[in-house]
LUMDREN-983133 format. One line per 4 residues: their letters; for each residue x, z, y of N, C-alpha, C. Coordinates in pm, whole numbers, plus 50000, padded with zeros to 5 digits. Example, Ala and Ser with C-alpha at 12.3 -4.5 7.8 and 13.67 -1.06 7.14 Angstrom:
BEGIN
AS> 51319 50780 49431 51230 50780 49550 51320 50780 49670 | 51285 50708 49775 51367 50714 49894 51290 50787 50003
***
This chain:
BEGIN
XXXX> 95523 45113 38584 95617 45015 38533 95550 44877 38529 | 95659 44773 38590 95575 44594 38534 95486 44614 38425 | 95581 44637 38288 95456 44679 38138 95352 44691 38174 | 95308 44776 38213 95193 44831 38255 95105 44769 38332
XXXX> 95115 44690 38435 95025 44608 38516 94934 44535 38486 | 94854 44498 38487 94742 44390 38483 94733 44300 38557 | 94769 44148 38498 94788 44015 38618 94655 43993 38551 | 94577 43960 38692 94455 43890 38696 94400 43765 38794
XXXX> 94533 43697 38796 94561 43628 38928 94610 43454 38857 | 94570 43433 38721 94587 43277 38676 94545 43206 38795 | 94467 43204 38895 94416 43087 38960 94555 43068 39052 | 94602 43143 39092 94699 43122 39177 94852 43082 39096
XXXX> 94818 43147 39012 94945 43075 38872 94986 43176 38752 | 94966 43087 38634 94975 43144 38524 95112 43203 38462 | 95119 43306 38375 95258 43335 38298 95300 43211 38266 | 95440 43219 38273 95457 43102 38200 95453 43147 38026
XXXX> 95432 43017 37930 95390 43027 37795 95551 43038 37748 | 95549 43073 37597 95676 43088 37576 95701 42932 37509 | 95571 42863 37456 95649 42739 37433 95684 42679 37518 | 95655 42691 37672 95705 42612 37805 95849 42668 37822
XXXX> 95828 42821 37808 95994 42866 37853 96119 42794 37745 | 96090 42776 37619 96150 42755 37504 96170 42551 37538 | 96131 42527 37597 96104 42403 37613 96184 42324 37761 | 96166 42440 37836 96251 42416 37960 96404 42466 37929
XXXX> 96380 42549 37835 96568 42589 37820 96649 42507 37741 | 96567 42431 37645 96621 42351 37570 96699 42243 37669 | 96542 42171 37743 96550 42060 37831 96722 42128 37942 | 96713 42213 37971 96789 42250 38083 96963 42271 38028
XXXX> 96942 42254 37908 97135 42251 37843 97090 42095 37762 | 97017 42033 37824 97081 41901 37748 97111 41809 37869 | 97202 41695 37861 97253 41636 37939 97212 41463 37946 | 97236 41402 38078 97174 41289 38077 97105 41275 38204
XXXX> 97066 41135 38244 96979 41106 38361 96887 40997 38282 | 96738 41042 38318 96650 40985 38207 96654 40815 38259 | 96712 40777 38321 96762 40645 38409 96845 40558 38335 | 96964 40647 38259 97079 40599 38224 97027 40523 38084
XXXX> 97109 40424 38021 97052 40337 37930 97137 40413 37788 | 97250 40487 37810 97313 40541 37705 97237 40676 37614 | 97329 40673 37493 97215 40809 37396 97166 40898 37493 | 97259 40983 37617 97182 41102 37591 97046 41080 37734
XXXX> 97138 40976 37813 96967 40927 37857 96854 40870 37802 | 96832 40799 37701 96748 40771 37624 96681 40886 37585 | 96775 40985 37510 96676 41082 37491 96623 41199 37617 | 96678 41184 37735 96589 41252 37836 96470 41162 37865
XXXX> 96510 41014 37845 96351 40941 37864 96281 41010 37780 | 96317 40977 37595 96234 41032 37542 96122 41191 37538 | 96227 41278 37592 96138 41408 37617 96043 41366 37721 | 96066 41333 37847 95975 41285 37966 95835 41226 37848
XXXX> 95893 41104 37789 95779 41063 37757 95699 41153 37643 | 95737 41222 37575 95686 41290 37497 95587 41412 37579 | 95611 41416 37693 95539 41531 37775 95410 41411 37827 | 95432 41303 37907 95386 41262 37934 95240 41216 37826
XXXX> 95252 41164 37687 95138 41214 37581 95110 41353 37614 | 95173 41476 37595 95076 41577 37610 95030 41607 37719 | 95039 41577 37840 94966 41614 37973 94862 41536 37975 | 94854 41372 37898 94781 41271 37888 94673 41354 37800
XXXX> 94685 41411 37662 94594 41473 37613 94515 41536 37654 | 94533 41629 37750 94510 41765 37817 94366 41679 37878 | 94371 41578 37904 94208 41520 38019 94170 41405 37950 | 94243 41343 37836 94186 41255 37755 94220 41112 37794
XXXX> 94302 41087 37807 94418 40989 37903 94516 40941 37816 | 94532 40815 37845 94657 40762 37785 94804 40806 37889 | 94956 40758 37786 95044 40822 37816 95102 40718 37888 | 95049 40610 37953 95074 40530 38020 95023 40580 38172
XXXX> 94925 40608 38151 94861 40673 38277 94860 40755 38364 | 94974 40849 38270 95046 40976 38413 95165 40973 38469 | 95131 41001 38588 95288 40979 38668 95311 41139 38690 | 95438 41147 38669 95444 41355 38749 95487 41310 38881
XXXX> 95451 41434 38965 95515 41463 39079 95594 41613 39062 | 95586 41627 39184 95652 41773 39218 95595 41873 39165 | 95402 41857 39173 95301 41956 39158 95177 41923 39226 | 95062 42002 39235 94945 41902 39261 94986 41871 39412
XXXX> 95011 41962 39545 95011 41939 39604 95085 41783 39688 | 95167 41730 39614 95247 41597 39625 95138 41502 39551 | 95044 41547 39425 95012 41489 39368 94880 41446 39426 | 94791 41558 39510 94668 41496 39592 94750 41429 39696
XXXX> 94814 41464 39775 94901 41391 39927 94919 41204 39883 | 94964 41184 39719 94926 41069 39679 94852 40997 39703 | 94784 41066 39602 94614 40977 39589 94551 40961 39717 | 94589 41059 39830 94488 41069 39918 94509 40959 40026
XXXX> 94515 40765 39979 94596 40691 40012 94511 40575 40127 | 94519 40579 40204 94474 40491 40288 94458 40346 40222 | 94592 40289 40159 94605 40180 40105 94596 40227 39941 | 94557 40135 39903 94566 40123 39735 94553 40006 39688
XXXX> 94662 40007 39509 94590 39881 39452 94493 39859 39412 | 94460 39772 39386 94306 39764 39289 94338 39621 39212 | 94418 39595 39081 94486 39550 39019 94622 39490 39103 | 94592 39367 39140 94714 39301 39203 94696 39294 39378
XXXX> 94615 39349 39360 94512 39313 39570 94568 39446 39586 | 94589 39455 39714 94589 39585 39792 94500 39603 39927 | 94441 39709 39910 94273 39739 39994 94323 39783 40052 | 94264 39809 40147 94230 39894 40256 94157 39961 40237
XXXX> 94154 40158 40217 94100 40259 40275 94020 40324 40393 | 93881 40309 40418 93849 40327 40547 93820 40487 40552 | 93781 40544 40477 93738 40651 40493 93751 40789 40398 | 93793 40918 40438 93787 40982 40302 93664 41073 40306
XXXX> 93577 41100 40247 93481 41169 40202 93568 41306 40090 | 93553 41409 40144 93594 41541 40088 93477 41705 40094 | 93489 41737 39960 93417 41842 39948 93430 41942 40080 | 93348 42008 40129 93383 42114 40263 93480 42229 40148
XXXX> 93479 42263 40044 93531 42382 39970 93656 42299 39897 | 93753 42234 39909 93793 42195 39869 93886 42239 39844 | 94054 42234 39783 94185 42300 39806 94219 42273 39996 | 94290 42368 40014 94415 42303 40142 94495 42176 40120
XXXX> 94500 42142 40051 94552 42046 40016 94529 41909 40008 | 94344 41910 39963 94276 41794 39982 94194 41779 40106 | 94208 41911 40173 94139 41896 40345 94236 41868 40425 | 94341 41846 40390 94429 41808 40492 94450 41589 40500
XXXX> 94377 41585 40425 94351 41453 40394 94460 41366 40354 | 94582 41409 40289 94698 41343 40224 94702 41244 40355 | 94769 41094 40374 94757 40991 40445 94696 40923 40541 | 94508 41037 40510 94440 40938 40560 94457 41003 40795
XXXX> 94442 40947 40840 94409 41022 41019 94296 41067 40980 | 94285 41169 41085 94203 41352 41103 94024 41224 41086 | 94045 41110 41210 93935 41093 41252 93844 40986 41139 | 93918 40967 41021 93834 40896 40877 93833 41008 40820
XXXX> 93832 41136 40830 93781 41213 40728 93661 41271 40760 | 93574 41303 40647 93413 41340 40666 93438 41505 40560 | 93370 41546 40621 93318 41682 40490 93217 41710 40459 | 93200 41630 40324 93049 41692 40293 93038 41861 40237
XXXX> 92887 41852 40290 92842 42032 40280 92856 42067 40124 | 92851 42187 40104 92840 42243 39957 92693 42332 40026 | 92637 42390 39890 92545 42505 39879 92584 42631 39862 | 92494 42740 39865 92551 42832 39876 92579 42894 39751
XXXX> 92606 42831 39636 92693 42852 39512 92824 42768 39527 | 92843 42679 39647 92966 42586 39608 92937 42432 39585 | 92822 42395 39529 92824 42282 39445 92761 42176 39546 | 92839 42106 39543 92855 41968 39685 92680 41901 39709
XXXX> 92675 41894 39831 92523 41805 39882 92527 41699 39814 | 92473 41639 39713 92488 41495 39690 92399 41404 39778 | 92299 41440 39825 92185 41398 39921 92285 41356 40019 | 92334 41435 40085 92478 41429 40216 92579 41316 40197
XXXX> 92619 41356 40042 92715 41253 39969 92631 41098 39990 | 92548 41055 39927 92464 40973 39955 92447 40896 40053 | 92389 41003 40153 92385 40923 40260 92462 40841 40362 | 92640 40942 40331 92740 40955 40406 92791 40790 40339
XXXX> 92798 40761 40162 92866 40661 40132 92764 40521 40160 | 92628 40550 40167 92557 40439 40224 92559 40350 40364 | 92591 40499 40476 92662 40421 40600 92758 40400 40598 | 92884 40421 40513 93020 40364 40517 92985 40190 40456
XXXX> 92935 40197 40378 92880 40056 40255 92830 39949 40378 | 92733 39998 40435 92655 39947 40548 92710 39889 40637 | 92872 39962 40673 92945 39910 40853 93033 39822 40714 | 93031 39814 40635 93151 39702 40544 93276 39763 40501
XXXX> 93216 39936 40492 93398 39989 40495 93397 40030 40318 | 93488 40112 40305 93502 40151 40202 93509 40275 40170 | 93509 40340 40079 93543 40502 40089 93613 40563 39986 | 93722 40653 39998 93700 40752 39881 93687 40863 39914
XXXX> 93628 40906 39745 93556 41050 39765 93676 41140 39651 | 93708 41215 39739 93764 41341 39655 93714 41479 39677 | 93666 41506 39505 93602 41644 39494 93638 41746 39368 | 93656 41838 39385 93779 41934 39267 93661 41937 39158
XXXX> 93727 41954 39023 93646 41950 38918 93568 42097 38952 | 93661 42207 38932 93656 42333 38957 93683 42382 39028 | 93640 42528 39133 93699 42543 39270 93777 42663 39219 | 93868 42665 39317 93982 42781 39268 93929 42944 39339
XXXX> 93830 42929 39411 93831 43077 39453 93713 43135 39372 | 93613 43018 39347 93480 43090 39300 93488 43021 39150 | 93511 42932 39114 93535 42885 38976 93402 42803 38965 | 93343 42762 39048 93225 42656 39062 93278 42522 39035
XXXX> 93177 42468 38931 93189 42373 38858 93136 42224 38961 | 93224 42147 38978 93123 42038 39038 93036 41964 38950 | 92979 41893 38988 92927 41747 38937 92981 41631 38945 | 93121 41609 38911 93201 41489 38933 93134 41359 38863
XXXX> 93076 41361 38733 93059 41272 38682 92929 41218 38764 | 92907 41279 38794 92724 41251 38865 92765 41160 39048 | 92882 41222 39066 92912 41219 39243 93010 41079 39205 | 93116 41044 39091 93184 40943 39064 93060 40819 39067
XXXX> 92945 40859 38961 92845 40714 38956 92796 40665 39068 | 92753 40799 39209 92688 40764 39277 92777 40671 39360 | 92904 40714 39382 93009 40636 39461 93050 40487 39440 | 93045 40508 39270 93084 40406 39240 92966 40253 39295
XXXX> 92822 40360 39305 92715 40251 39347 92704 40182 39477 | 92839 40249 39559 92857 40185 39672 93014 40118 39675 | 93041 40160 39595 93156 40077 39581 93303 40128 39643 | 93304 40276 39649 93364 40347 39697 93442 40384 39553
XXXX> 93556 40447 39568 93640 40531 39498 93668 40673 39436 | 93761 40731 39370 93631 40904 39285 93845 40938 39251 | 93841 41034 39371 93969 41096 39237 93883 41236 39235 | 93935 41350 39125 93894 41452 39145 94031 41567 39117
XXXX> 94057 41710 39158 94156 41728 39184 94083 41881 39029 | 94177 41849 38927 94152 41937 38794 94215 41999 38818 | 94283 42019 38893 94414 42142 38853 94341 42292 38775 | 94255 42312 38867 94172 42458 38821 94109 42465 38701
XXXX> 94043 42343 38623 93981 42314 38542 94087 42287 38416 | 94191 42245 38442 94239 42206 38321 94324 42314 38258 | 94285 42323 38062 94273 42424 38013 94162 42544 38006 | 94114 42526 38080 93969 42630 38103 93823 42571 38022
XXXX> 93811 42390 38074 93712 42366 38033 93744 42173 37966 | 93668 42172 37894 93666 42007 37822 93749 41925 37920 | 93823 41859 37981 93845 41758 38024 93860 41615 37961 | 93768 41503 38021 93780 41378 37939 93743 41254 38053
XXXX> 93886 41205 38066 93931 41149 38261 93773 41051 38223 | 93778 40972 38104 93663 40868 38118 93534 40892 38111 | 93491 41020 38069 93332 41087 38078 93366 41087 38206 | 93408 41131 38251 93416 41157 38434 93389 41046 38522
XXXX> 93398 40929 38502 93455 40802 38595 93531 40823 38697 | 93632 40891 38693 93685 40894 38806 93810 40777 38797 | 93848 40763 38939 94001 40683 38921 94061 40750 38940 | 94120 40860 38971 94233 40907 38966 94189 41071 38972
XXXX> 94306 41158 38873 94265 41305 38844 94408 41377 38879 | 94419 41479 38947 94560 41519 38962 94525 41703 38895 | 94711 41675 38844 94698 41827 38798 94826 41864 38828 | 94832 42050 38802 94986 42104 38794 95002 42182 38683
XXXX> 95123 42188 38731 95134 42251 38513 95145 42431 38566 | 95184 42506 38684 95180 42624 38701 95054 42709 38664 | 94957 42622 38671 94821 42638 38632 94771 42714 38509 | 94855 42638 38435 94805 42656 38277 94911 42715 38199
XXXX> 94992 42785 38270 95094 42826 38200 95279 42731 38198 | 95301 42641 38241 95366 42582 38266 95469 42609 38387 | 95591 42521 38396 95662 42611 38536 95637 42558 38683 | 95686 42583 38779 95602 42611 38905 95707 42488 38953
XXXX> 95641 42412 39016 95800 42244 39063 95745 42112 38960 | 95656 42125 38896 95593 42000 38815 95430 41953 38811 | 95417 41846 38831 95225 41801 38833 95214 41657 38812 | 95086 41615 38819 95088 41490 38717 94983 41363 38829
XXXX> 94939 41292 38827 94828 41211 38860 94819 41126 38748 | 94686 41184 38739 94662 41037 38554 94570 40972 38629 | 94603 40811 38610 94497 40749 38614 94345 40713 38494 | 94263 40659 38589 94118 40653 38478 94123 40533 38436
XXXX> 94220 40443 38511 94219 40270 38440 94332 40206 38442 | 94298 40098 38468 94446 40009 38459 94434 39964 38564 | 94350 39976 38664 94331 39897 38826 94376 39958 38966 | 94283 40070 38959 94369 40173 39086 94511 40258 39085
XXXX> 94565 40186 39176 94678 40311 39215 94726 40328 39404 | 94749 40429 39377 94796 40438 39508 94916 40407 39547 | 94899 40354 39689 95054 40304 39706 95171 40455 39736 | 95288 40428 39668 95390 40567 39635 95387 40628 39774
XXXX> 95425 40753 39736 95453 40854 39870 95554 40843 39911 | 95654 40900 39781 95797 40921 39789 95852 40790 39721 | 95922 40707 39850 95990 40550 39784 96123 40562 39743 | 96176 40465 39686 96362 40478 39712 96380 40461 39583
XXXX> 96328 40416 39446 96366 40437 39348 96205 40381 39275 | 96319 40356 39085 96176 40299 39020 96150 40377 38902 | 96202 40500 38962 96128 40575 38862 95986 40570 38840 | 95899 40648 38751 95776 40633 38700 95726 40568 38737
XXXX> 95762 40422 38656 95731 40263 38705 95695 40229 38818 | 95754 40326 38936 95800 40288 39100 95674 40375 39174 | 95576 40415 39097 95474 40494 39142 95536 40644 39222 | 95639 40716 39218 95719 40806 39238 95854 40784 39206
XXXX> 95920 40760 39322 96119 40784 39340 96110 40911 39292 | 96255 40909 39254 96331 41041 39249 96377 41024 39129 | 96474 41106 39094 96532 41156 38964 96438 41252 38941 | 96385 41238 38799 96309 41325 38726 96290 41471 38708
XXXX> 96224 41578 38748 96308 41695 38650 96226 41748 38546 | 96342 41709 38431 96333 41651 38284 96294 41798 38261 | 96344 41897 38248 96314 41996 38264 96174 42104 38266 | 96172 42063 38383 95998 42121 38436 95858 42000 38366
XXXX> 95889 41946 38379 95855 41836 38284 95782 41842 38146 | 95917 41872 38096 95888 41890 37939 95835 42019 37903 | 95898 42124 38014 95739 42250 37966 95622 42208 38003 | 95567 42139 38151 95454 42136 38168 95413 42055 38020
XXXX> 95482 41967 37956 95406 41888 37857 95384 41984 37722 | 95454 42093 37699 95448 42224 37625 95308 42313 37697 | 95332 42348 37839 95186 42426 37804 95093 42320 37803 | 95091 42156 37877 94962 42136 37834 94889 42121 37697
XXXX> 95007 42143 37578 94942 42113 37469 94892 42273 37403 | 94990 42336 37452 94891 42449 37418 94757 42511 37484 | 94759 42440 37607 94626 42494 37686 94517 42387 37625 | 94523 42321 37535 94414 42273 37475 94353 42346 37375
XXXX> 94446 42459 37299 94392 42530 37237 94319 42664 37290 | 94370 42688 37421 94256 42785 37513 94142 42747 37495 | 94063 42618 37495 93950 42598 37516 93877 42635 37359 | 93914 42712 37263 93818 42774 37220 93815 42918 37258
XXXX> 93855 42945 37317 93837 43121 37384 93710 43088 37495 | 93713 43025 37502 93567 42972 37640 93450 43110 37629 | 93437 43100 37491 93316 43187 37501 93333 43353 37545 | 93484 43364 37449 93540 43511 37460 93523 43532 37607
XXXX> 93647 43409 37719 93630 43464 37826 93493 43482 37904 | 93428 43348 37875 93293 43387 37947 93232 43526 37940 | 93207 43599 37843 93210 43700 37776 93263 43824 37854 | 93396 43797 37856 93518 43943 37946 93449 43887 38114
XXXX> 93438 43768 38152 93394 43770 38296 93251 43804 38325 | 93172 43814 38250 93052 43887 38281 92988 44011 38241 | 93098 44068 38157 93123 44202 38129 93160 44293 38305 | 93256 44168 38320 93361 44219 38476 93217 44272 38570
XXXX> 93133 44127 38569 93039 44092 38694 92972 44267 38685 | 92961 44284 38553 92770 44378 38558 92835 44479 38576 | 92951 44529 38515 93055 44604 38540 93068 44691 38673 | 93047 44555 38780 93104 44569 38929 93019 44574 38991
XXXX> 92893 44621 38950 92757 44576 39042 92756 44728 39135 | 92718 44715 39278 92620 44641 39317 92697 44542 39352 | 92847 44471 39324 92927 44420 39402 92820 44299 39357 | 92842 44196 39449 92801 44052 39421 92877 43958 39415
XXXX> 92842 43885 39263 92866 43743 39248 92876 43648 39327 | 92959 43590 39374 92969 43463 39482 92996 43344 39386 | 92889 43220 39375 92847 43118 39302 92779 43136 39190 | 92709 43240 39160 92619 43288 39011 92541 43230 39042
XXXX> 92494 43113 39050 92388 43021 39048 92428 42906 38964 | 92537 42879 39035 92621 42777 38947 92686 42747 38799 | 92745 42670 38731 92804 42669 38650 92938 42723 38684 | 93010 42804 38605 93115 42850 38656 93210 42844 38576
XXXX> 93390 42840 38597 93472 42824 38472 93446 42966 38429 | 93475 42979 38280 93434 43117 38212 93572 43210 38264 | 93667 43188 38302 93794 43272 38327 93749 43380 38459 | 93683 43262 38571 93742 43345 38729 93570 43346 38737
XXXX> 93618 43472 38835 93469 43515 38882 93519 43590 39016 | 93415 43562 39114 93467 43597 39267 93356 43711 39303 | 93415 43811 39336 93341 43935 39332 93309 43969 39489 | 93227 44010 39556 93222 44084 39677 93145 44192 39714
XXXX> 93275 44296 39761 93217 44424 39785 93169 44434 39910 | 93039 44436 39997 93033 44440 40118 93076 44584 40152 | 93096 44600 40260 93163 44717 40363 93314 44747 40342 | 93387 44648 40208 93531 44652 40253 93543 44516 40279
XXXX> 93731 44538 40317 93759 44381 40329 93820 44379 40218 | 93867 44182 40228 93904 44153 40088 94020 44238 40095 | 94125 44255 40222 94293 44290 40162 94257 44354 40152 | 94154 44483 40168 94180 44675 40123 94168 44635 39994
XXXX> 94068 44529 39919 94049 44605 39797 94196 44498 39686 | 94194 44445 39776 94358 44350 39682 94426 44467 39700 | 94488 44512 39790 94598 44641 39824 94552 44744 39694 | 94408 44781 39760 94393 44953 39634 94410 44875 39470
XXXX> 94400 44761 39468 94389 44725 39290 94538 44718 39288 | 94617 44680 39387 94752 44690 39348 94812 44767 39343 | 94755 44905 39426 94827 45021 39391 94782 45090 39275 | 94661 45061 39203 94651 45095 39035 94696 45022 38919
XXXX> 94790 44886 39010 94847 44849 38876 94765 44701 38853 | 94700 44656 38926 94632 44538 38894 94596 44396 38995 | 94658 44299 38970 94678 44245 39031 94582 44092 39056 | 94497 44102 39127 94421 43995 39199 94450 43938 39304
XXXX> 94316 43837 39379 94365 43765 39548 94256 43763 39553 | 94268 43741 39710 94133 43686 39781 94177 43549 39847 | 94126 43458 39799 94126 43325 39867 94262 43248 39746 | 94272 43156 39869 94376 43051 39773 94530 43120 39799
XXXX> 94604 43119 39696 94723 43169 39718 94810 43088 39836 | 94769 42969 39847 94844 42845 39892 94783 42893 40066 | 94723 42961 40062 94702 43048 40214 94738 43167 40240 | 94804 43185 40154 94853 43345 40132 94913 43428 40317
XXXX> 94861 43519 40347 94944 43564 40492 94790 43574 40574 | 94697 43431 40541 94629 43421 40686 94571 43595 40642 | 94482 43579 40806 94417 43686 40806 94252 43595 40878 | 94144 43687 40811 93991 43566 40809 93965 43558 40677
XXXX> 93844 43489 40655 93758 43456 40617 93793 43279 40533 | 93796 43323 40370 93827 43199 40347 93707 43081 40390 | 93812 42963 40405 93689 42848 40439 93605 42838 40338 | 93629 42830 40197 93531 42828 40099 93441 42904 40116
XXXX> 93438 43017 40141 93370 43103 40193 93220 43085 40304 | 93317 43027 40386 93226 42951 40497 93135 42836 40518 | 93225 42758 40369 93148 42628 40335 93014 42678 40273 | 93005 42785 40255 92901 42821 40158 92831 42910 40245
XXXX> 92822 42914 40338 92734 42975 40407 92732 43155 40393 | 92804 43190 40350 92763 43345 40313 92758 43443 40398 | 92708 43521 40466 92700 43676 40547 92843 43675 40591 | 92867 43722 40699 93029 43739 40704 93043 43883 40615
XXXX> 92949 43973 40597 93021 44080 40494 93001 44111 40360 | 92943 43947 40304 93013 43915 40183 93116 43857 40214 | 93144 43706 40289 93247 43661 40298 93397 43732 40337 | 93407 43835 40431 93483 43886 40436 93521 43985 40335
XXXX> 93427 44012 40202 93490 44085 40134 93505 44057 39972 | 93509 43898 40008 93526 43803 39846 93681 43833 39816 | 93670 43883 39700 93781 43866 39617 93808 43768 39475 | 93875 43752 39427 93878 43678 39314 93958 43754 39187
XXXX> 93908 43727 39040 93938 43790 38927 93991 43645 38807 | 94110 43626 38828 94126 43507 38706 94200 43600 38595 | 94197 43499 38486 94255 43561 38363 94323 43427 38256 | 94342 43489 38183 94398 43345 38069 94459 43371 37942
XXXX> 94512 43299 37877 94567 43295 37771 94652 43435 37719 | 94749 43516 37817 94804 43624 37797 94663 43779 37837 | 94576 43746 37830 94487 43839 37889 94429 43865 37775 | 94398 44037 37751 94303 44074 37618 94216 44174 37696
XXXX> 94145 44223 37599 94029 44266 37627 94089 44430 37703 | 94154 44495 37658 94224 44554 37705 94258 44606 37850 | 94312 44488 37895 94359 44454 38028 94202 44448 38128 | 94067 44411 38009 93988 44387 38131 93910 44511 38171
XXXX> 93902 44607 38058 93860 44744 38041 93973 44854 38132 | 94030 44795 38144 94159 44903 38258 94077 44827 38413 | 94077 44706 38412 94033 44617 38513 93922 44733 38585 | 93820 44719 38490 93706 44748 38483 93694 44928 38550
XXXX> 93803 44999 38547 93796 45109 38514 93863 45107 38681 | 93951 45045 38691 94056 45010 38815 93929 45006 38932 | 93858 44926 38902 93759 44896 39008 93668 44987 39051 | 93609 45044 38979 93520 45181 38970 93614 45294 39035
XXXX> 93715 45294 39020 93800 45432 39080 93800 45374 39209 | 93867 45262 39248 93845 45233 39401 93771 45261 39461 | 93598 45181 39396 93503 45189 39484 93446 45378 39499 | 93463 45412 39401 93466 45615 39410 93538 45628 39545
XXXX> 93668 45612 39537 93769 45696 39652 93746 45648 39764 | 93720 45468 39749 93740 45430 39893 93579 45398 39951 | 93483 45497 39981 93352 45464 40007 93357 45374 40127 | 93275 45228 40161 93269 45154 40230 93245 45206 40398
XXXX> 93325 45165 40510 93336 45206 40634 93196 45222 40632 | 93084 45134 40619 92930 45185 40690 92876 45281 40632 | 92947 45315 40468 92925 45440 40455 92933 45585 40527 | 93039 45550 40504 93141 45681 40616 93084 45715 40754
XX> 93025 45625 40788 92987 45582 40944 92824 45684 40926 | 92772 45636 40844 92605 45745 40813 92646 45872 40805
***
């Protein structure tokens, strides 16, 4: 029965919370266009803006500073802007500098052409070359160009922590630009947009419990923005057309205020995910070198592949991925995977374990138990093969 299952798959998207559901149903029988100047548009502005403070909270941001989109994916395609302001001037973009492990989303380079994008290397935990970084924003500085660098706080398959604040200063020393893409991070770990230096941070609310059709870009100042994607309208002070949806909206601004209170479970989960790791041994850790979010931990069994062992956990009732959901179908070897250099038979047999707010200890001890029966029944092909 559903009851019964074990979702272990937050990275790809969370339950929704019940104050989000309670929050979207409200929003969804009240009437109005948050546009219109009469009562009941006023008060759809007002909910908008009332979400807009709590998504602002969520990374330590004023409520001036977030624009929603659709979801992150509209929301990096933004930022990722050839042109931008930089108060009243509008620059020119020469180059984008992007993590090799990045989302699909931010390797596809939003705006910028195939032939200004660079990828810097990661290590074989994930965590970006800064040496590479370095060198890469010194010859851009050098020919007179400019750059931005976009690099995810947190990675969604291995839960490797970057060094944003460290990779924002260095950039900033050339005079280059810093968004970083939180989606994965937010709710999991501290977010605070101005410890970071970044200019621009994008998130989605499916993430954290919120509904799936809503995401945000907060800015870090009052200077950078990108020029709009979607034109035709002055909504969110012209940064994004469209009619609002007030709706999706006002839950994402419901779970983000409750996913601030996740962040004292940090330790618990850290805790249930390395229970998982020792649990699963000889399987190996992919990024245990690194800092990692305490929720997800990316496991690999060599001698299967990832789909056998997604398939056998789903036929006991438990539900994981391998790779980014937002690739869901391919067949291969995630690129994260590759960015990191790993064996093809670890890489081919990384899976991923997220968890969250609806997850108890419970669920990870069935997990735990789920996994061990697999690896019993289904002994690895080079086994079989001796």
């Amino acid at each position: 029965m559903a009851s019964e299952r074990i979702y272990l798959d937050y990275n790809a998207g969370a339950p929704l919370r019940m104050e989000a559901r309670d929050a979207l149903i409200e929003a969804l029988s009240a009437r109005g266009n948050a546009s219109s100047v009469h009562a009941e548009g006023r008060a759809q502005r007002a909910r908008i803006e009332r979400a807009r403070r709590q998504v602002g909270a969520l990374v330590g941001a004023s409520a001036e500073n977030v624009v929603f989109t659709s979801g992150g994916t509209e929301a990096n395609a933004t930022v990722l802007s050839p042109r931008m302001r930089l108060g009243a001037t509008e620059i020119a973009i020469d180059r984008l500098l992007v993590g090799a492990s990045e989302h699909p989303s931010v390797l596809a380079g939003g705006r910028f052409a195939e032939d200004q994008i660079i990828r810097i290397p990661v290590d074989g935990d994930g965590v970006i070359d800064l040496e590479a970084l370095g060198a890469e924003l010194s010859a851009i500085a050098k020919a007179g160009e400019r750059a931005l660098v976009s690099l995810m706080l947190a990675n969604n398959e291995t839960g490797t922590i970057q060094p944003v604040a460290a990779v924002a200063a260095l950039a900033r020393s050339f005079g280059a630009l810093v968004h970083t893409d939180a989606i994965q991070a937010a709710g999991r770990i501290p977010i605070d947009i101005g410890a970071l230096g970044v200019d621009l941070l994008t998130l989605s609310a499916h993430k954290i419990g919120g509904p799936q059709g809503a995401g945000a870009i907060v800015f870090g100042g009052d200077l950078v923005r990108p020029l709009p994607l979607v034109t035709g309208g002055g909504q969110e002070k012209r940064h994004r057309a469209g009619t609002e949806n007030v709706a999706a909206i006002v839950a994402f601004g419901a779970a983000a205020e409750a996913a601030v209170a996740d962040l004292a479970r940090a330790e618990e989960w850290r805790g249930w995910r390395d229970r998982i790791a020792a649990s699963a041994a000889p399987a190996i850790v992919v990024g245990a070198g690194a800092e990692r979010l305490p929720q997800t931990l990316c496991l690999a069994a060599e001698g299967f592949s990832a789909e056998t062992l997604v398939i056998a956990l789903d036929l006991e009732g438990v539900a994981i991925s391998a790779g980014s959901a937002c690739s869901s179908g391919k067949v291969g070897v995630s690129h994260v995977m590759k960015a990191m250099n790993l064996a093809d038979s670890v890489a081919k047999s990384a899976v991923r374990v997220s968890f969250g707010w609806e997850t108890g200890e419970k669920d990870i001890l069935k997990f735990t138990e789920a996994w061990r029966r697999v690896m019993e029944r289904r002994a690895p092909a080079v086994t079989r093969a001796a």
